[in-house]
Backbone bond lengths (Angstrom), bond angles and torsions (degrees), N, CA, C in turn:
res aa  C-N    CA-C-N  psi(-1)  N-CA   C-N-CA  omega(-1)  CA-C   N-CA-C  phi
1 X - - - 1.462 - - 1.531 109.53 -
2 X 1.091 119.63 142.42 1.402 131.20 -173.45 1.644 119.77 -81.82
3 X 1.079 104.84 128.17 1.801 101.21 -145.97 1.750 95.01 -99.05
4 X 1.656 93.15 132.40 1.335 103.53 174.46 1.329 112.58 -66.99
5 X 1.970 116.20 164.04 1.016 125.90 158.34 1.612 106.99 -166.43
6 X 1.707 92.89 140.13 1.296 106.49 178.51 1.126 122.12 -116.25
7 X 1.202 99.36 140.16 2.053 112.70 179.82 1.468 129.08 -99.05
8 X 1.257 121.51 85.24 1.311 101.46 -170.58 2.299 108.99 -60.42
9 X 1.407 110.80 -171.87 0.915 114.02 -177.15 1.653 116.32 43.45
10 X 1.695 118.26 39.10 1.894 101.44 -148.56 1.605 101.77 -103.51
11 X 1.267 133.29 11.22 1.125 137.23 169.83 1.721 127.19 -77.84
12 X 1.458 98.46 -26.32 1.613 95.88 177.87 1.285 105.10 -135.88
13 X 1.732 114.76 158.46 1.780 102.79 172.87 0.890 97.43 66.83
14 X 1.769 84.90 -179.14 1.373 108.08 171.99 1.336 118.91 -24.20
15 X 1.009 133.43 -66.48 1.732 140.33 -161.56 1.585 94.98 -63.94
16 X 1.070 151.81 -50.55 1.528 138.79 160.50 1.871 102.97 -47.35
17 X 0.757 112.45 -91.91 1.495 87.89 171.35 1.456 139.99 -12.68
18 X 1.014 111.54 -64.19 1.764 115.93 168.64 1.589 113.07 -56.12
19 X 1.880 125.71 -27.15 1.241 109.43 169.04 1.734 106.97 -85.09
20 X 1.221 126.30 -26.31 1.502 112.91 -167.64 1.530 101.16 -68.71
21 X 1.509 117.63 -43.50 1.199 129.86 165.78 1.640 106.53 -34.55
22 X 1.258 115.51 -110.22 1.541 116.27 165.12 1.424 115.80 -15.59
23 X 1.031 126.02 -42.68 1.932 125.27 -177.81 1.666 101.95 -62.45
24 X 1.564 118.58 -33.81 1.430 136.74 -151.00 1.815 97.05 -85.20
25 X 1.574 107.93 -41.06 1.218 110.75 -164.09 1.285 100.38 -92.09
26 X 1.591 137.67 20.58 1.236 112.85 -169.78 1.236 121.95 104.41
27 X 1.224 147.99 -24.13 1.379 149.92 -179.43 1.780 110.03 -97.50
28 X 1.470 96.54 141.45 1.639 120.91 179.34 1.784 89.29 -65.50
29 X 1.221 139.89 119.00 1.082 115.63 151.78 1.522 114.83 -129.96
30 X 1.454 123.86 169.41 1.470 150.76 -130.58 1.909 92.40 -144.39
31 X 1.097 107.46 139.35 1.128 133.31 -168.18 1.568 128.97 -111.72
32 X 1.233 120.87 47.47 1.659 103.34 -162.99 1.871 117.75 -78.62
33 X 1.208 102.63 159.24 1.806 99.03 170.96 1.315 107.49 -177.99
34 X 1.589 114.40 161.40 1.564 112.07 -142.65 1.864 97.12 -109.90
35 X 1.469 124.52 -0.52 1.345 104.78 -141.24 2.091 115.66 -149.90
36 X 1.337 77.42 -50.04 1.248 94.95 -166.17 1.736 115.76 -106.26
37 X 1.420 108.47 78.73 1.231 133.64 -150.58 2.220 101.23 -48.14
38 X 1.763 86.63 -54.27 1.698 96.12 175.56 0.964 134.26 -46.97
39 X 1.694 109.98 -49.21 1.085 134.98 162.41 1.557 114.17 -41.27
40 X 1.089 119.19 -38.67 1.156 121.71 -157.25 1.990 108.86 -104.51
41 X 1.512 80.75 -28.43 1.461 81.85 157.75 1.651 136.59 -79.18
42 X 1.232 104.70 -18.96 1.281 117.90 -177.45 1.675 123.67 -94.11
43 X 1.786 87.21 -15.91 1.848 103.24 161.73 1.616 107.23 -68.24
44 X 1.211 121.49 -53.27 1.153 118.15 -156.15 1.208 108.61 -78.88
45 X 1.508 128.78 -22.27 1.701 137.79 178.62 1.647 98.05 -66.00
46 X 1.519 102.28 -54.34 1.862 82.83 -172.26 1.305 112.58 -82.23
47 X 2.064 131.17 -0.72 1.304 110.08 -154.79 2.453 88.71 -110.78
48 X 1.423 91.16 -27.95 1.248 86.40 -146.30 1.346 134.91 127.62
49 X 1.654 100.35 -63.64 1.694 111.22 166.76 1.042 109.68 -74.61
50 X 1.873 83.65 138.00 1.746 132.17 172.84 1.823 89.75 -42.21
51 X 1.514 87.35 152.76 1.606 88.10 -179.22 2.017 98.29 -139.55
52 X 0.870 143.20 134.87 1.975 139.85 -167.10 1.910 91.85 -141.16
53 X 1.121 81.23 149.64 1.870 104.04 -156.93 1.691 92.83 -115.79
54 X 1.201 113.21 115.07 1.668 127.68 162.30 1.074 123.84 174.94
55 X 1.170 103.72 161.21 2.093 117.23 -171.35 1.527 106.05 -82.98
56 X 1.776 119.97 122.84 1.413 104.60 179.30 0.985 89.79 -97.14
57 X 1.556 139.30 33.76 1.400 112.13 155.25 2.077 99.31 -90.57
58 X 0.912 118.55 15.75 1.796 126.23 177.36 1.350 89.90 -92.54
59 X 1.399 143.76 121.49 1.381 147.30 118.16 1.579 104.11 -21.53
60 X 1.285 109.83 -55.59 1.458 109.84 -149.39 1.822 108.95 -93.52
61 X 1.345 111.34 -17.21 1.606 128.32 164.68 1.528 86.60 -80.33
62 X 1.264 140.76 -58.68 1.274 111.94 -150.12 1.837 116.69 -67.62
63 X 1.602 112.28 -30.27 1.326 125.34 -168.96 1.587 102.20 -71.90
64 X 1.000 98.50 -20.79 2.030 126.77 -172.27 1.371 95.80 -76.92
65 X 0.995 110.98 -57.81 1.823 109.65 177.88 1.568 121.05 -79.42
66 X 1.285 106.73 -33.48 1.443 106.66 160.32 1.449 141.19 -38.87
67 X 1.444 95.77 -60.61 1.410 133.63 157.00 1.532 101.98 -33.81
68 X 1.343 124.28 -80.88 1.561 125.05 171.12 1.390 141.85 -17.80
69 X 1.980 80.54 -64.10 1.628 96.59 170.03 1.058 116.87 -53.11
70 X 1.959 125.54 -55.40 1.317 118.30 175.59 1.316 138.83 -58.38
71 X 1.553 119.40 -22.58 1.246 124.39 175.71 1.548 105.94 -90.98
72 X 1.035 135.11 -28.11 1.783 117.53 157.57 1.825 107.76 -99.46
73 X 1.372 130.91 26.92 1.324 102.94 143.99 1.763 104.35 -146.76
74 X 1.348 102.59 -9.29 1.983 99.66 176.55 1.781 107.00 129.11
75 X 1.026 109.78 -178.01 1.562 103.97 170.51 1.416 124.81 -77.83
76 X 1.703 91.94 136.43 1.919 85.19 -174.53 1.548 102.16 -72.26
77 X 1.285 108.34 150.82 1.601 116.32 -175.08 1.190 102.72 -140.62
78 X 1.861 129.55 -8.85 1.175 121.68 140.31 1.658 133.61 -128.82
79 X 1.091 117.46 81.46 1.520 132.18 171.44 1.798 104.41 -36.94
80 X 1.181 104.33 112.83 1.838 111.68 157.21 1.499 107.63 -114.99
81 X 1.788 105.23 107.67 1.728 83.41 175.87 1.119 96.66 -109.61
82 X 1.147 104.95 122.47 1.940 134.65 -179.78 1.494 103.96 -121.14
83 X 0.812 133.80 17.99 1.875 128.07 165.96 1.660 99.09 -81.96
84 X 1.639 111.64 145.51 1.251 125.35 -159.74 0.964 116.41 -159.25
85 X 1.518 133.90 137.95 1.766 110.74 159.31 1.372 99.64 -172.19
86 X 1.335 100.23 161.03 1.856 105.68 -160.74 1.498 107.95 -122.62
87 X 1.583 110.93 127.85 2.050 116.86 179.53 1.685 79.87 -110.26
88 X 1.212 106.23 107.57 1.720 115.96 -168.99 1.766 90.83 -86.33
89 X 1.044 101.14 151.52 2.132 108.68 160.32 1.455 110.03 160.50
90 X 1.056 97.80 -177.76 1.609 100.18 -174.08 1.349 93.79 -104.29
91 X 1.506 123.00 138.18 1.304 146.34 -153.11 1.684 111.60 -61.86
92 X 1.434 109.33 -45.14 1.360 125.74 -173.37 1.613 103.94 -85.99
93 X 1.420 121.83 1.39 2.067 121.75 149.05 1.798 91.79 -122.29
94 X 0.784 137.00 10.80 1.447 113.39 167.33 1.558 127.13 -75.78
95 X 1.212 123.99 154.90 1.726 119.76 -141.11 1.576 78.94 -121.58
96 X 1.671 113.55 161.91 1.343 123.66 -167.77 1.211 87.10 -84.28
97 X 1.209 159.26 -18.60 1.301 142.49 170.10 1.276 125.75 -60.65
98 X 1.930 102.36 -46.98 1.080 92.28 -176.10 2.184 117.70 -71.85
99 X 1.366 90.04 -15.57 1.703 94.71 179.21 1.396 93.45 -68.30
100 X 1.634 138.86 -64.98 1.270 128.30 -176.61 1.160 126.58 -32.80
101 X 1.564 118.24 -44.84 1.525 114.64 -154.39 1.771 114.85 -94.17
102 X 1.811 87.56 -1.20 1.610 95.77 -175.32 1.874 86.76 -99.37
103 X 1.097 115.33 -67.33 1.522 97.33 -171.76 1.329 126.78 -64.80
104 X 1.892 129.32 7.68 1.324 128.83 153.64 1.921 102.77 -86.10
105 X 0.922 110.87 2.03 1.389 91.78 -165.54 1.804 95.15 -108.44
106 X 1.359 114.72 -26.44 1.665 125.44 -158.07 1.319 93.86 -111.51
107 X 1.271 130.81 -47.83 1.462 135.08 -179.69 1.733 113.96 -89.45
108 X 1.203 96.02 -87.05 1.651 99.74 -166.74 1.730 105.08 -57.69
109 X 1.226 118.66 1.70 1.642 109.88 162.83 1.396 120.90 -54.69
110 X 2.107 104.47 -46.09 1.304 116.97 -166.34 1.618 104.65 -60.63
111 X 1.270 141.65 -39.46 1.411 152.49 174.10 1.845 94.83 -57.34
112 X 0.960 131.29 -10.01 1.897 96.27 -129.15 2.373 59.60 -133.58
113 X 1.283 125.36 -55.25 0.995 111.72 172.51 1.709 124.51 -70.49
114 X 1.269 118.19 -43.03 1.502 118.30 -174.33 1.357 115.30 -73.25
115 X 1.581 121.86 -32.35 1.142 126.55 163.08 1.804 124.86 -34.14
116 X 0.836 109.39 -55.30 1.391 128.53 -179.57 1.443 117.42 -74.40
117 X 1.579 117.92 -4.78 1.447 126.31 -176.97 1.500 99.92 -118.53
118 X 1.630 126.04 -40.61 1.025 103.94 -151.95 1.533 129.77 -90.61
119 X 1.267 116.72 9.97 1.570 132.13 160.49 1.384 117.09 -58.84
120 X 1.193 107.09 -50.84 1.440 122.49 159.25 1.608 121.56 -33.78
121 X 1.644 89.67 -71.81 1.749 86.90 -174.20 1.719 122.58 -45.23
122 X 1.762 87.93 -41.24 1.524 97.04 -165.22 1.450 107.86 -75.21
123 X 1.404 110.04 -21.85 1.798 110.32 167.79 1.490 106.62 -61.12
124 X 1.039 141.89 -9.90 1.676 153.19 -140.76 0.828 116.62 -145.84
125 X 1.705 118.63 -9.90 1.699 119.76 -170.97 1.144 159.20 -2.83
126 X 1.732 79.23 66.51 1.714 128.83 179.02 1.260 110.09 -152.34
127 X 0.953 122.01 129.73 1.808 128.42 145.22 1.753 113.52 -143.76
128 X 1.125 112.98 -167.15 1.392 123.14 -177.34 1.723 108.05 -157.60
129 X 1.241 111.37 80.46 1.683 107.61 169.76 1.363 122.51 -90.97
130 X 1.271 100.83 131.53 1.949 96.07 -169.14 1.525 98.77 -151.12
131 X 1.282 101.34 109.97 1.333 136.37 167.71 1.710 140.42 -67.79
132 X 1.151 112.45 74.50 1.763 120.69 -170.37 1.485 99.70 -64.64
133 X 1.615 102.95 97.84 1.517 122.47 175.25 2.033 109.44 -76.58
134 X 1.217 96.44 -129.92 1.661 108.04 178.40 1.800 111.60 174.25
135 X 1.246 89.82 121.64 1.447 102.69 170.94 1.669 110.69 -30.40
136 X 1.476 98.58 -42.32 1.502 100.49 -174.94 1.676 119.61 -76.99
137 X 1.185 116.05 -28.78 1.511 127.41 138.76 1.330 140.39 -27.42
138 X 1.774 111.78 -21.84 1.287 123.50 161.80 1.583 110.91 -119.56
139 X 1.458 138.54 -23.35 1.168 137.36 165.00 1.140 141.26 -113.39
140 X 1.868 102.50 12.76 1.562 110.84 159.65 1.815 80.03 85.85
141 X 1.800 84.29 150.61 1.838 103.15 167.29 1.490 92.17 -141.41
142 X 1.531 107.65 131.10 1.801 95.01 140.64 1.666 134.74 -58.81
143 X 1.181 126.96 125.36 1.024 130.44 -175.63 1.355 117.16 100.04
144 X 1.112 121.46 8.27 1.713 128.02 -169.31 1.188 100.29 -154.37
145 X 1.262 144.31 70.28 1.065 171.65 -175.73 2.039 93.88 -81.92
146 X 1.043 110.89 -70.33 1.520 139.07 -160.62 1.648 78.26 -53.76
147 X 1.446 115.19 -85.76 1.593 132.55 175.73 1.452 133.80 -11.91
148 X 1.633 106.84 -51.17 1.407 137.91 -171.06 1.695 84.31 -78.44
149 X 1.154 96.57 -74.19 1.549 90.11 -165.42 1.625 128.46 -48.29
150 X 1.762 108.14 -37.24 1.154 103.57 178.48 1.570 121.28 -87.83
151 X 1.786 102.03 9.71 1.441 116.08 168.82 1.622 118.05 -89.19
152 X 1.557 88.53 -36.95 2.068 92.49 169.50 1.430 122.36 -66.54
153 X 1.448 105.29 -35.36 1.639 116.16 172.16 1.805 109.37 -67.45
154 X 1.355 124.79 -26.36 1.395 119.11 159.26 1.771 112.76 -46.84
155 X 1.337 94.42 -49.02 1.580 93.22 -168.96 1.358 112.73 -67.00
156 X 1.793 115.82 -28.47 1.444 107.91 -161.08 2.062 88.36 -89.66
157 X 1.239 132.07 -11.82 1.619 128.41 167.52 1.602 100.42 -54.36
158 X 1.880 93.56 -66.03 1.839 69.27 -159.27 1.657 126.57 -74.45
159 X 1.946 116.54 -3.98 1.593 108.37 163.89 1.520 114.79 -58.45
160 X 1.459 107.86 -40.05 1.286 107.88 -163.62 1.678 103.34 -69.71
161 X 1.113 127.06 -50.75 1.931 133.68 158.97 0.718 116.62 -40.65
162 X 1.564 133.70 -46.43 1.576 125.75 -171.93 1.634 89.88 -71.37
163 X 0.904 160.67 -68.92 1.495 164.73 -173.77 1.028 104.38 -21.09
164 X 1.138 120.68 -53.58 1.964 134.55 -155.88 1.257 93.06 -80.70
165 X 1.514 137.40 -48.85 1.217 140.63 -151.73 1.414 106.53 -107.36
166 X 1.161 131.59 -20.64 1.629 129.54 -161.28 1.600 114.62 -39.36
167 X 1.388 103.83 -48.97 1.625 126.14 -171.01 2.139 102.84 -80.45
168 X 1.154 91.07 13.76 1.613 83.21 177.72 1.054 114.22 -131.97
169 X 1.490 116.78 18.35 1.365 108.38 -173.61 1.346 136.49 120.65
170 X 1.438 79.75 -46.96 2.055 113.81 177.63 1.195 102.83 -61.30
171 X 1.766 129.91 135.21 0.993 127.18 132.68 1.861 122.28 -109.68
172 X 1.284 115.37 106.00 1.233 127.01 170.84 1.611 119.94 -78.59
173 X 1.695 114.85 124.34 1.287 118.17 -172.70 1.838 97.57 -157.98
174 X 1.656 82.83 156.20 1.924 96.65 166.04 1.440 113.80 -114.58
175 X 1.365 117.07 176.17 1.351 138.52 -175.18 1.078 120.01 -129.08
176 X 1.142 143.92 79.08 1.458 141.32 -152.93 2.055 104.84 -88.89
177 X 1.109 122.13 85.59 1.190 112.33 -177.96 1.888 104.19 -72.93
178 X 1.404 84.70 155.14 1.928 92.58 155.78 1.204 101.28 -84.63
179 X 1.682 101.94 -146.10 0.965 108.09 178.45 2.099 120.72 -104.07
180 X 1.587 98.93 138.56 1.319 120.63 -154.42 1.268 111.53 -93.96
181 X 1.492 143.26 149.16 1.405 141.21 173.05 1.529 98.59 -75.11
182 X 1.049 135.82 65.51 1.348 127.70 150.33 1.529 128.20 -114.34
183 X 1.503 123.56 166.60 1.459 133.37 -171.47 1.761 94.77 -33.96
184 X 1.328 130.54 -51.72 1.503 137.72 -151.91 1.814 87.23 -54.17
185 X 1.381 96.39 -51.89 1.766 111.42 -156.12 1.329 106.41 -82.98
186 X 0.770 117.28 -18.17 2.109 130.37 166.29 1.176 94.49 -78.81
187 X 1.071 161.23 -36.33 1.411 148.58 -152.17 1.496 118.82 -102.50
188 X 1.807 95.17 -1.92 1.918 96.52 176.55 1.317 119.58 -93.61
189 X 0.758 138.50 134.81 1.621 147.93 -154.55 2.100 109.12 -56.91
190 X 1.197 92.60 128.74 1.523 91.27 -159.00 1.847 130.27 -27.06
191 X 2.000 87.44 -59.66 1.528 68.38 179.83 1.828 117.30 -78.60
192 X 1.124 124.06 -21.37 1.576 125.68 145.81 1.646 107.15 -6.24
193 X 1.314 103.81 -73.41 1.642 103.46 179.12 1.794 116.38 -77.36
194 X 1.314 104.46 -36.20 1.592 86.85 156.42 1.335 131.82 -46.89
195 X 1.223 118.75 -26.36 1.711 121.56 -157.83 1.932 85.00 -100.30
196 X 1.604 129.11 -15.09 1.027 127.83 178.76 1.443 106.37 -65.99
197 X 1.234 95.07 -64.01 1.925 101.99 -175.63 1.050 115.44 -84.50
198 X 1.247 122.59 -2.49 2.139 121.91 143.20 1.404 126.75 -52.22
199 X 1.081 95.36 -41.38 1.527 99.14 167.18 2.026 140.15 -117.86
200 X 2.023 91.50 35.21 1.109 105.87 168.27 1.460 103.75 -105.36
201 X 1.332 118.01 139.39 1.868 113.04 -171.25 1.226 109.28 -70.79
202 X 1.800 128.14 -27.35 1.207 109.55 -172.72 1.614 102.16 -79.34
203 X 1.459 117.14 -23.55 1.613 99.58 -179.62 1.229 96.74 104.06
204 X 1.340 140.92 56.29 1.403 131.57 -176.70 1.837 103.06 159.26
205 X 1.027 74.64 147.32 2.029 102.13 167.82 1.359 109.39 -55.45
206 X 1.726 142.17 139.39 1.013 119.84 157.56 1.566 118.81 -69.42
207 X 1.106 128.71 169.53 1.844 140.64 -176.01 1.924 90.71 -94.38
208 X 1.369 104.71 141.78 1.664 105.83 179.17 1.685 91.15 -83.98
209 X 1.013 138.90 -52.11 1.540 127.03 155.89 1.436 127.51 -23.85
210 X 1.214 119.91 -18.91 1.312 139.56 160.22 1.975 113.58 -53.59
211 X 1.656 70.11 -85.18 1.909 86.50 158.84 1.932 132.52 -37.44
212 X 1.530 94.71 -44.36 1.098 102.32 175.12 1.381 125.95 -64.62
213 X 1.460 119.65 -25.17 1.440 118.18 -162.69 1.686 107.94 -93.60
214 X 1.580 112.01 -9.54 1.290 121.71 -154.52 1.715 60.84 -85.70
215 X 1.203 130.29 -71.72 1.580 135.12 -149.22 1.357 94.79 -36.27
216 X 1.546 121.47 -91.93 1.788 131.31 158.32 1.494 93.94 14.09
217 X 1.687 112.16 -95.79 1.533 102.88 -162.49 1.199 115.93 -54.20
218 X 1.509 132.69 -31.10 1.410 114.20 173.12 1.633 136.54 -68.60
219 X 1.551 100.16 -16.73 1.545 101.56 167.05 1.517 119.21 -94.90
220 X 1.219 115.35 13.64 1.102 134.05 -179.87 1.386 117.08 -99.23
221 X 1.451 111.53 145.57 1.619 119.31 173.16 1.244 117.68 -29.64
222 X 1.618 112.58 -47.26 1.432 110.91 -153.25 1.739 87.18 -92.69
223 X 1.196 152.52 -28.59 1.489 123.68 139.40 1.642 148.24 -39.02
224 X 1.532 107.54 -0.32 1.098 108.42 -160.31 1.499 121.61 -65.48
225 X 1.409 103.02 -11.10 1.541 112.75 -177.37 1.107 125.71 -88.28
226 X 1.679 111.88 -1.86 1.179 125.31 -156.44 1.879 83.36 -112.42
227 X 1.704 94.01 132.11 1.331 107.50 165.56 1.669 124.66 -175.22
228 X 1.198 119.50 125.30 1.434 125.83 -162.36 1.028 110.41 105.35
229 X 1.440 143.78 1.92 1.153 142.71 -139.73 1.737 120.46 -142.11
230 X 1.659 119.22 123.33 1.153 161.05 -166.84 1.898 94.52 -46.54
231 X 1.050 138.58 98.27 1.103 110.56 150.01 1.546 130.37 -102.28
232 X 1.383 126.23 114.60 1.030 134.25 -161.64 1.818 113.21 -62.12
233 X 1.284 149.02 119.98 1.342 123.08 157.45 1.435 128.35 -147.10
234 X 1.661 98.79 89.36 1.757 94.77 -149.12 1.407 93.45 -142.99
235 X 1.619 117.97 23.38 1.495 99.72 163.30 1.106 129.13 80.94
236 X 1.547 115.59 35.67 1.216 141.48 178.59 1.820 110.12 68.42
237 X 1.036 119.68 28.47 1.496 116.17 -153.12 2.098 89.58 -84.84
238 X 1.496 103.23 115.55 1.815 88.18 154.84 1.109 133.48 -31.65
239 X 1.266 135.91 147.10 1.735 139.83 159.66 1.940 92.85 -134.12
240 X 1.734 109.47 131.66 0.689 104.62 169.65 2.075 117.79 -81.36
């Protein structure tokens, strides 16, 4: 049987990538996204994949959409939560909203989506959780204070999950991208992004196809051994 997988954030970026990817290798995949209705319409016209509309910062939208996915396509057996988004500022003017709406949307998603899948897996003893972290999640950003943090707390979910689950099947892991050619990374003010890819060694943006394939091998057989574990892919960039 052809094994589901769901993407949160899977209409733009990276997260469209990781389903055409996954669609390419064989997998049924499911489409979620919170926002951008066109966008989302115009994924599913050229890809095929089902596409379901909700906030994973909702516990109660996300189990709501879950629910859906499985009864029109089967049990998810691979969760990617890749939904993301940044209230950028410097910490000492940043507004409790903007700290809220980045760590319900980057953090408390991972609870609010995996929750609702992972009884399942371990009844099934298999799943595949894979977690789109951030470079800035392990080496701090100025101005993203809110971001960094609710990107480092990705990493400390899936050590602490991969632990719980190892012996069932589960393999729990992150993805730590640099920085990616997508709309987010187009939108920073030129030389801003010059001074980005000045100081990546290969000299370039990562490709969200990049991102995608690390995902592929991790829900895949030949990942299965891999669990708890950091994958770095940002183009030689230092982290202290």
């Amino acid at each position: 049987m052809t094994k589901v997988a769901l993407v949160t954030g899977g209409t733009r970026g990276i997260g469209a990538a990781i389903c055409k990817a996954l669609q390419e290798a064989g997998y049924k995949v499911a489409a979620s996204y919170a926002g951008n209705d066109e966008a989302a319409a115009k994924f599913k016209a050229e890809t095929g994949i089902p596409v379901y509309k909700w906030d994973v910062g909702d516990f109660d939208a996300c189990a709501a959409g879950i629910a859906q996915v499985e009864a029109e396509n089967g049990p998810v057996e691979i969760l990617v939560n890749n939904a993301g988004i940044t209230k950028d500022g410097f910490f000492h003017k940043m507004s409790k909203d903007q700290w809220s709406a980045v760590i319900r949307t980057n953090l408390d998603s991972l609870f609010n989506m995996t929750r609702p899948v992972i009884e399942g897996m371990r009844a099934r003893s298999f799943g595949r959780i894979i977690v789109i972290s951030s470079i800035n999640g392990q080496k701090g950003q100025m101005g993203q204070v809110n971001y960094s943090a609710a990107k480092a707390g990705d990493i400390g979910f899936v050590k602490a999950l991969a632990q719980e689950n190892a012996n069932k099947g589960i393999t729990v892991n992150a993805i730590t991208p640099g920085y990616i050619g997508t709309d987010m990374v187009a939108a920073m003010p030129e030389e801003a992004l010059k001074r980005v890819v000045a100081g990546i060694p290969m000299g370039r943006l990562g490709k969200p196809e990049e991102i995608a394939q690390m995902v592929v091998f991790l829900a895949s057989d030949n990942g299965a051994f891999a669990t708890g574990a950091t994958f770095t892919v940002n183009g030689g960039q230092y982290m202290a």
